[in-house]
C-alpha positions in Angstrom: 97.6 107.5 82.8 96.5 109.1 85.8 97.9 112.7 86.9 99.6 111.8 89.7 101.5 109.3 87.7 102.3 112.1 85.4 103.0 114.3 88.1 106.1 111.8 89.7 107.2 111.5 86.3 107.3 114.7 85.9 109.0 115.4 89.1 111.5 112.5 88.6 112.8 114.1 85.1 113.0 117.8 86.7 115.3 116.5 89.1 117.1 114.2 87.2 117.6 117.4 84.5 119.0 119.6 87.8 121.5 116.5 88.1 119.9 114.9 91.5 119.6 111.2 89.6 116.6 109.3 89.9 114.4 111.0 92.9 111.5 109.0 92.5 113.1 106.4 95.0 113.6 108.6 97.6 110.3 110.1 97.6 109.0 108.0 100.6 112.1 107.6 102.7 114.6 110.2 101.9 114.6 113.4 102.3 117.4 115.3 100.8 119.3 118.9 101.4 121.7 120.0 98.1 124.3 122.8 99.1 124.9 123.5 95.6 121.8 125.0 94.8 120.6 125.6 98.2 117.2 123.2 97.3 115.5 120.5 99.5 113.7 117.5 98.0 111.5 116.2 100.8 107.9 114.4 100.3 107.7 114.7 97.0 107.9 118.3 96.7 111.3 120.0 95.3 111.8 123.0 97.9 114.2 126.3 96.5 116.9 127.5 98.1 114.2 131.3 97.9 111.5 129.2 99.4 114.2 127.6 102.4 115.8 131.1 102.7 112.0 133.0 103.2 111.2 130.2 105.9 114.1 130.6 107.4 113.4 134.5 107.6 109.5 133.9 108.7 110.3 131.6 111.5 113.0 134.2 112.8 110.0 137.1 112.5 107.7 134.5 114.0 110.1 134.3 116.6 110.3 137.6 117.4 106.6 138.2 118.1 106.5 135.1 119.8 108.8 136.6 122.1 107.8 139.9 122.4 104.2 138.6 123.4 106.2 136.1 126.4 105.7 138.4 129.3 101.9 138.7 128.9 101.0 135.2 128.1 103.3 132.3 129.2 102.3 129.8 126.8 104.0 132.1 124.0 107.4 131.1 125.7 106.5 127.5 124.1 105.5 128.7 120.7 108.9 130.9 120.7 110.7 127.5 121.4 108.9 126.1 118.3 109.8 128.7 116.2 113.2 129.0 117.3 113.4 124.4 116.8 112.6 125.5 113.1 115.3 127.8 112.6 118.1 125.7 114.3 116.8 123.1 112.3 117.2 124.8 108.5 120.5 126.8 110.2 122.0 123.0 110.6 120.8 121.6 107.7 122.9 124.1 105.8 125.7 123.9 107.5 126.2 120.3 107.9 125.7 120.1 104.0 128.4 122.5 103.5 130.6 121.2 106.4 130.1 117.5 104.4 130.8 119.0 101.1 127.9 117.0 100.2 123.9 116.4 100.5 122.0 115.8 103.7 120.5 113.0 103.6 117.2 112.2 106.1 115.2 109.5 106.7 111.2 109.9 107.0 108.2 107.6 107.1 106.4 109.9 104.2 104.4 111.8 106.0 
């Protein structure tokens, strides 16, 4: 058996432990958000609610400098934007999961 066999196994049987079922299916076309334990399962990898939270904390300092930085060069208006795209993005990930009572579930093309 090769490692990354072992590896999705692996994977599979941690989340299936935490109670997400059989993930393996859903590692190239869902991606999934769990409001009970704050983790996201995307890609293969299996994301912590510590890991989301320190994201969403480094895109709001990214932001910040980003904006600070606007008024001598333009093009950091865009990069604030970005920034700004990723917060909103993990802000209504949570919320939509708790609003649901449920997961968020999204569709990707694996990559």
């Amino acid at each position: 058996m090769n490692n990354s066999t072992d590896r999705e196994k692996l994977i599979t049987a941690l989340a299936s432990a935490m109670g997400q079922g059989d993930y393996s299916s859903t590692k190239y076309s869902e991606s999934k958000y769990d409001p009970t334990t704050g983790t996201l399962f995307c890609q293969g990898y299996i994301i912590s609610k510590s890991t989301v939270d320190e994201a969403l904390e480094y895109f709001k300092k990214a932001k910040l400098r980003a904006d600070q930085s606007a008024d001598a060069d333009n093009s950091m208006r865009n990069v604030a934007l970005y920034y700004q795209t990723a917060i909103e993005a993990i802000i209504m990930m949570q919320k939509k999961a708790s609003a649901d009572g449920g997961r968020v579930i999204a569709k990707n093309d694996g990559r």
